[in-house]
C-alpha positions as CSV (number, residue, x, y, z in Angstrom):
1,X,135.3,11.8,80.8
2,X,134.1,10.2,77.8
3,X,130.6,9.1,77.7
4,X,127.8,7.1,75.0
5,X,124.6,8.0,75.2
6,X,121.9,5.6,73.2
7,X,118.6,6.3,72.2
8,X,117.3,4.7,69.1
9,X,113.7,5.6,69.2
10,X,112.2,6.7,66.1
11,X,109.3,8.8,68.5
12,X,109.9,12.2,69.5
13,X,108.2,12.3,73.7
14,X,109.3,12.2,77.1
15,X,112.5,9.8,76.9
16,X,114.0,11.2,73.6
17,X,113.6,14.5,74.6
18,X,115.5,13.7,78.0
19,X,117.8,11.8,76.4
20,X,118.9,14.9,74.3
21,X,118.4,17.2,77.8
22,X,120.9,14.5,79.8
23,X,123.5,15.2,76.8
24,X,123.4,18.8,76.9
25,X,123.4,18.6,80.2
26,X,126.7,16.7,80.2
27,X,128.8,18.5,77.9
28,X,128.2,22.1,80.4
29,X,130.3,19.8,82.6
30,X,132.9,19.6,80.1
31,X,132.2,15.6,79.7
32,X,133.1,14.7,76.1
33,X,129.5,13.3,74.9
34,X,128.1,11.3,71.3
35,X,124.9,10.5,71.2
36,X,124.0,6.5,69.3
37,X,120.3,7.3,67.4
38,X,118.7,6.3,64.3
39,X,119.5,8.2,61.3
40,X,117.1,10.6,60.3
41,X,115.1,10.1,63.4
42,X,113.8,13.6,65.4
43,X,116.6,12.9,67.8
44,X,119.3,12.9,65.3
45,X,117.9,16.1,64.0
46,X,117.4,17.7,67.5
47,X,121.2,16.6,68.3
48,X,122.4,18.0,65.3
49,X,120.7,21.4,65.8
50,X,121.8,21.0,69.3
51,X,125.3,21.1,68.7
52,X,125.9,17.3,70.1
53,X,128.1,15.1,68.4
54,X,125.7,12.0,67.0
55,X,126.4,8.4,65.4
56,X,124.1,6.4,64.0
57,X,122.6,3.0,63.4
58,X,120.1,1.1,61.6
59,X,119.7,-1.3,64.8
60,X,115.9,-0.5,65.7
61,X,114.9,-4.2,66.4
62,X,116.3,-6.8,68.7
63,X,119.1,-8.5,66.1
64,X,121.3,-7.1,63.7
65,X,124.5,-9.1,63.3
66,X,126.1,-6.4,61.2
67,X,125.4,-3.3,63.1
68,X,126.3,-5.2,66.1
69,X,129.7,-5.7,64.1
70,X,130.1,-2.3,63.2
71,X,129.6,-0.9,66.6
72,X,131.8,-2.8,68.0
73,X,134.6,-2.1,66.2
74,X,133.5,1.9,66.9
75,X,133.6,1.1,70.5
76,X,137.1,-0.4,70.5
77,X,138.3,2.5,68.9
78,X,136.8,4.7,70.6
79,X,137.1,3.3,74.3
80,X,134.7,5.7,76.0
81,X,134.6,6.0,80.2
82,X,130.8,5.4,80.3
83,X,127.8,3.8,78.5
84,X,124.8,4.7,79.0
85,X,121.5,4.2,77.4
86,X,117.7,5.6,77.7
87,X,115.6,2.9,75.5
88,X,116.1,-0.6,76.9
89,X,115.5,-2.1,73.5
90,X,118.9,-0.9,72.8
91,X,120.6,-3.0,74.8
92,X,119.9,-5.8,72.5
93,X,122.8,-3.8,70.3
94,X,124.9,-2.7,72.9
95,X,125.3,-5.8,74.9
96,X,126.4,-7.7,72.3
97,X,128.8,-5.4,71.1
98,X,130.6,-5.0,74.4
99,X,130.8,-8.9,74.7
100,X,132.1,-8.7,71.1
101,X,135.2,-6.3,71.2
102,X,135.9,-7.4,75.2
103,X,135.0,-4.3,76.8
104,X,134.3,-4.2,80.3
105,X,133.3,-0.3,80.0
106,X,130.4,0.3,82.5
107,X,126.9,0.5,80.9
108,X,124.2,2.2,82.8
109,X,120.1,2.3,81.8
110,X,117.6,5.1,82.6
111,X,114.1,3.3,82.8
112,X,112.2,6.0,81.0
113,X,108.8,4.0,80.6
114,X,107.2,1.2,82.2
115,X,106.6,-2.6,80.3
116,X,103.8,-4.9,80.6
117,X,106.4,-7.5,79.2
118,X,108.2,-9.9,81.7
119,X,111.6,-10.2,80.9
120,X,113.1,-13.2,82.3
121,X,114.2,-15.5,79.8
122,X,117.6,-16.1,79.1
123,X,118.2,-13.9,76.5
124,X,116.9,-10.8,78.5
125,X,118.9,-12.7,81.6
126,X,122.2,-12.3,79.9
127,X,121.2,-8.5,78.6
128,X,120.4,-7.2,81.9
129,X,123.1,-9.1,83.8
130,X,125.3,-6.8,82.0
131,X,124.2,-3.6,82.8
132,X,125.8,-2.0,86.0
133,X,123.3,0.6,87.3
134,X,119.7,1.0,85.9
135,X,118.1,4.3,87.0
136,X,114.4,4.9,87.7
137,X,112.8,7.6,87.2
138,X,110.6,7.7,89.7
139,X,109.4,4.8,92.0
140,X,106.3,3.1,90.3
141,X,109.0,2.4,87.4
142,X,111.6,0.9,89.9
143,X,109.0,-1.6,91.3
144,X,108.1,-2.3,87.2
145,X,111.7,-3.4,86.8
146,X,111.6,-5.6,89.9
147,X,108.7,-7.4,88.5
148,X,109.4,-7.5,84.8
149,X,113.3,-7.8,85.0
150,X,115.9,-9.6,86.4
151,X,117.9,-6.5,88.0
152,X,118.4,-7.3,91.8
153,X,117.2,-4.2,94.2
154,X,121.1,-3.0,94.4
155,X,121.5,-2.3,90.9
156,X,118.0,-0.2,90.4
157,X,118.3,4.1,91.5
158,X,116.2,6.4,91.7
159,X,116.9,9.3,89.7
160,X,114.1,11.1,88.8
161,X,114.6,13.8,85.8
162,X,115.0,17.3,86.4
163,X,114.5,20.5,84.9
164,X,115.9,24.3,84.8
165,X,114.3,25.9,87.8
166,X,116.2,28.7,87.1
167,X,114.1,29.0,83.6
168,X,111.7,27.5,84.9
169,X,110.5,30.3,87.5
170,X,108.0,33.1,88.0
171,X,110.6,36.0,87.5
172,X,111.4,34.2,83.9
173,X,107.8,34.0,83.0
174,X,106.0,36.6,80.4
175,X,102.8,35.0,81.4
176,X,100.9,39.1,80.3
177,X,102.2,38.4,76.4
178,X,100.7,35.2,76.1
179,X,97.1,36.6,77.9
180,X,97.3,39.5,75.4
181,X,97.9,37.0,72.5
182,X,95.2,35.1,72.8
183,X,92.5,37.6,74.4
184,X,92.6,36.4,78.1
185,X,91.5,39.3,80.3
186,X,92.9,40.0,83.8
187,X,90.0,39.0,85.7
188,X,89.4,35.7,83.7
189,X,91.2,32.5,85.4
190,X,92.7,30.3,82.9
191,X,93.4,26.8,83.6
192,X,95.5,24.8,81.1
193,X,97.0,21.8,80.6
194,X,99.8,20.9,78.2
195,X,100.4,17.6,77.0
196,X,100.2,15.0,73.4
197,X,97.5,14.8,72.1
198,X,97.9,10.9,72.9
199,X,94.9,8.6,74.8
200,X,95.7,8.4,78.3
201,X,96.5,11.7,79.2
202,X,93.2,13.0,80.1
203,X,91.8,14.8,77.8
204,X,88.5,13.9,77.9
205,X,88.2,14.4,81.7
206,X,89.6,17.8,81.5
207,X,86.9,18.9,78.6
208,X,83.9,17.3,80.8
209,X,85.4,18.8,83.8
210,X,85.1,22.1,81.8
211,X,81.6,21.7,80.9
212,X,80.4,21.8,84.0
213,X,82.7,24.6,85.3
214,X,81.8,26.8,82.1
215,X,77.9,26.8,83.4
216,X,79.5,27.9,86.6
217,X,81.7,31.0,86.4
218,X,81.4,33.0,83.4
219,X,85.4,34.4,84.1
220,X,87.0,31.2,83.2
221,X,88.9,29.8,79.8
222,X,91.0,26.6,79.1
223,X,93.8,26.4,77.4
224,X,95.5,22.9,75.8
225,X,98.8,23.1,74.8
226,X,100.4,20.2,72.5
227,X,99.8,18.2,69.2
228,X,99.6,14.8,67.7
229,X,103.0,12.8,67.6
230,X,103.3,10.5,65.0
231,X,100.4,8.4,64.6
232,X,97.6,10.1,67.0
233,X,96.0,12.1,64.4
234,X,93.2,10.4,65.4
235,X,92.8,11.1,68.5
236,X,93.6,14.8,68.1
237,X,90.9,15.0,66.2
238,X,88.7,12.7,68.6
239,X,89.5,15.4,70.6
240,X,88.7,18.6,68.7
241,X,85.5,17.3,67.8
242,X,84.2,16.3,71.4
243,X,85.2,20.2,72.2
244,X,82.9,20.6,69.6
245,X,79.8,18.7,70.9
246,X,80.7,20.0,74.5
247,X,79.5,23.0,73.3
248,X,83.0,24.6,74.6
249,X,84.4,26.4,71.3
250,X,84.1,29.7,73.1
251,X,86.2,28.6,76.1
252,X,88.8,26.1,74.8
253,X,92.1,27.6,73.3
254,X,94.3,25.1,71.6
255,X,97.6,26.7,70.9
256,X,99.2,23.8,69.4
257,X,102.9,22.8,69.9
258,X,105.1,25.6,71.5
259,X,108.5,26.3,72.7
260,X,107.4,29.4,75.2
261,X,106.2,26.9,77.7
262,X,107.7,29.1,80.8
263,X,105.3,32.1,79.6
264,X,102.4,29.6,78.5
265,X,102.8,28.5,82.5
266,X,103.2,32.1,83.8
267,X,99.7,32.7,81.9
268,X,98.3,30.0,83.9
269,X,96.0,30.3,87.3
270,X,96.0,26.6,87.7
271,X,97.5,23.5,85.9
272,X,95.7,20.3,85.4
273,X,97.6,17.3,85.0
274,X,95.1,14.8,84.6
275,X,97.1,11.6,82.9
276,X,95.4,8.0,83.8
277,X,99.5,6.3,83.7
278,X,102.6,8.2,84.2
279,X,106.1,6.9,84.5
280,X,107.3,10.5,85.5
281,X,105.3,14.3,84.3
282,X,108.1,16.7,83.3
283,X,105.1,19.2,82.5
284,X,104.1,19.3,86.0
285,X,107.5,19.9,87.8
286,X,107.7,22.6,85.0
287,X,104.1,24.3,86.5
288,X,105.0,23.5,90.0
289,X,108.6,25.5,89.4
290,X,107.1,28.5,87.7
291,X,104.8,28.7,91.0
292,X,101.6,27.1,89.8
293,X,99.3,25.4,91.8
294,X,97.7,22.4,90.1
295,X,95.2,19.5,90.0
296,X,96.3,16.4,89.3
297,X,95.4,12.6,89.2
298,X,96.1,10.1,92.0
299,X,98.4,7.8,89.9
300,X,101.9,6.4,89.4
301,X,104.8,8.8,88.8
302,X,103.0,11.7,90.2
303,X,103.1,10.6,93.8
304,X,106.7,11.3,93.7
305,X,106.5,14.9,92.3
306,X,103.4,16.5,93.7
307,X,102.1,16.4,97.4
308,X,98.3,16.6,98.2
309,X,97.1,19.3,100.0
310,X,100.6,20.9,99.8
311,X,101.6,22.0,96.4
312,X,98.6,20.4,94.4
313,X,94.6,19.1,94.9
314,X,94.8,15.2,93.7
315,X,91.4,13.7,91.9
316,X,90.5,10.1,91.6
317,X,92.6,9.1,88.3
318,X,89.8,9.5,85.0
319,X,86.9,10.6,87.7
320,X,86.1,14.0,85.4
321,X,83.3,15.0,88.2
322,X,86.1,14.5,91.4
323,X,88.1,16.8,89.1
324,X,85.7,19.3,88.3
325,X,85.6,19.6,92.0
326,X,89.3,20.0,93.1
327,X,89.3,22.7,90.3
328,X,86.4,24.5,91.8
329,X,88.5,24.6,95.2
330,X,90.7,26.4,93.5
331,X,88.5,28.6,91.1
332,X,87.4,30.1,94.0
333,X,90.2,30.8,96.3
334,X,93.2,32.3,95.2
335,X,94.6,32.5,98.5
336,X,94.7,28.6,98.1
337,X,95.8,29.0,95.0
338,X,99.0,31.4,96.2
339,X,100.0,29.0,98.8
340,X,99.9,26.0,96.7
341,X,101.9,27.6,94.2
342,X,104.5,29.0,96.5
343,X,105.3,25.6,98.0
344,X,105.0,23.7,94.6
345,X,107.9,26.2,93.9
346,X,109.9,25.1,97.0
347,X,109.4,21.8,96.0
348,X,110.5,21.8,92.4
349,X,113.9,23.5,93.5
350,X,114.5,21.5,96.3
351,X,113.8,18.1,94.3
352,X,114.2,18.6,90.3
353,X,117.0,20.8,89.4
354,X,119.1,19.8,87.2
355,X,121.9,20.7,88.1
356,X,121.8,18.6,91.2
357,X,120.3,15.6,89.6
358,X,123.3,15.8,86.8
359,X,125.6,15.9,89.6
360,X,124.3,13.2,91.3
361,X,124.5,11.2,87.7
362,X,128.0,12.1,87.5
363,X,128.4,11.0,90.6
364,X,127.3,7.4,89.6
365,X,129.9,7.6,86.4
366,X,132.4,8.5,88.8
367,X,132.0,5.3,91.0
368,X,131.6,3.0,88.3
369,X,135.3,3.9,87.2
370,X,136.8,2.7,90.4
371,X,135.1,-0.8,90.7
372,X,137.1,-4.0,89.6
């Protein structure tokens, strides 16, 4: 099988690096994949190192004649099984380049991130009319396409993404190294956190939560892992400097970004995932597979990873005093702790591999080839 992927985002978060995942992920099945980006973008560079075969365009509005042209002709040549694209905006190229060289190739959209924008004006009519399957990734983005799009029920799927639960797991975790790196001692509890350092994914509730949990228990530290993507400097440093006036210096360790995330997990007693809005929260099915148990906000994409009272405590979403007490639950029980963990675990493998969820993709690929 011969499949486009398209991702033209000049950002480097959640969809691009899924995007690049969903490739990888595709060629281990022997599927022939090229990846459309921008040139020079962080996903052209990460395909590159990655070993996938990438093309690229200048197309990172909603009209360009010539690119349009130049694609097309790609496409004829090329006359791939399966199109399939991760940033809706793209399809503003892609459509239009299918209509142009006559293609009837099957174009699928993953719904990455949900719009405040109603899209149901002719133009964005005819775009979406086109598409064959769009996939969800989790439920409160499959109800934001029903209201913002015209894509009938039938078309939308839920596929939520996945991850490596094999790498992903306690047995692949050096949790100890990362302790002894940064001076953690055995009887202290970390709880961490990893995420941008972007507004909206709780931050602030996680420092003031601290506060009042460092006057508490002397044995604890917090860990943030993560940086600033391109233009949140300023809130990283919002951030670093109400650490600062928290009077929480001596507890807060900010590794900045890192690729040991299994071990940074494995170090972990309890994870907080405390966003106010999320589509989906790769982090957290990455704690929950690793085995650990976590507190996280009531909202959105969460619902359809974590369970409440099963594999994680939920808070009120941006309630920093409801958090502070979910954590203390679980500061002071590590019996509750085990057995969240331990079923979070189940959970992750049961729901978020990726090897089942690329199979079930395939699957979708498959079907599309035998329709009229």
């Amino acid at each position: 099988m011969k499949v486009l992927q398209s991702c033209l985002s000049l950002s480097w978060g959640g969809m691009e690096m899924y995007t690049v995942t969903t490739a990888l992920q595709l060629k281990k099945k022997n599927v022939e994949v090229t990846l459309l980006c921008y040139p020079g973008s962080k996903i052209h560079l990460e395909a590159k190192k990655k070993g996938i075969h990438a093309i690229t365009s200048g197309a990172n509005g909603y009209f360009h004649p010539v690119e349009i042209f130049k694609l097309s002709g790609y496409l004829k040549n090329e006359n791939f099984d399966v199109i399939h694209t991760h940033a809706s905006k793209d399809l503003w190229l892609l459509v239009p380049a299918l209509r142009l060289s006559r293609l009837k190739t099957p174009l699928f959209l993953t719904k990455h991130v949900g719009s405040f924008i109603k899209k149901k004006d002719l133009f964005h009519r005819s775009l979406y009319k086109r598409v064959n399957t769009a996939f969800a990734i989790s439920t409160v983005i499959k109800n934001n396409l029903l209201e913002t799009t015209t894509l009938p029920e039938e078309k939308i799927k839920i596929l939520h993404d996945g991850i490596d639960t094999r790498k992903f797991s306690p047995g692949n975790s050096n949790g100890e190294q990362i302790r002894k790196e940064f001076g953690i001692n055995k009887d202290e509890i970390l709880v961490g956190m990893i995420a941008r350092f972007t507004w909206g994914k709780g931050h602030e509730e996680f420092l003031q939560a601290a506060e009042v949990l460092k006057k508490k228990y002397g044995n604890i530290k917090f860990m943030i892992v993560g940086e600033a993507s391109r233009g949140e400097m300023e809130y990283e440093k919002k951030i670093k400097q109400l650490i600062i006036s928290l009077n929480l210096e001596d507890k807060i360790i900010l590794t900045g970004y890192r690729e040991d995330v299994v071990d940074l997990l494995g170090a972990m007693d309890i994870f907080v995932f405390p966003s106010h809005s999320e589509a989906f929260g790769i982090a957290l099915v990455e704690a929950m597979a690793v085995g650990v148990p976590s507190v996280c906000s009531d909202s959105n994409g969460i619902l359809d990873i974590a369970v409440d009272g099963e594999t994680s405590l939920f808070f009120k979403t941006k309630d920093a005093a409801d958090l502070e007490k979910k954590l203390e639950k679980l500061i002071i029980s590590g019996e509750l702790r085990k057995n969240l963990g331990t079923q979070a675990r189940e959970r992750a493998v049961e729901l978020f591999e990726i090897e089942k969820l690329t199979g079930k993709l395939l699957n979708f690929y498959q079907k599309s080839l035998f329709r009229e």
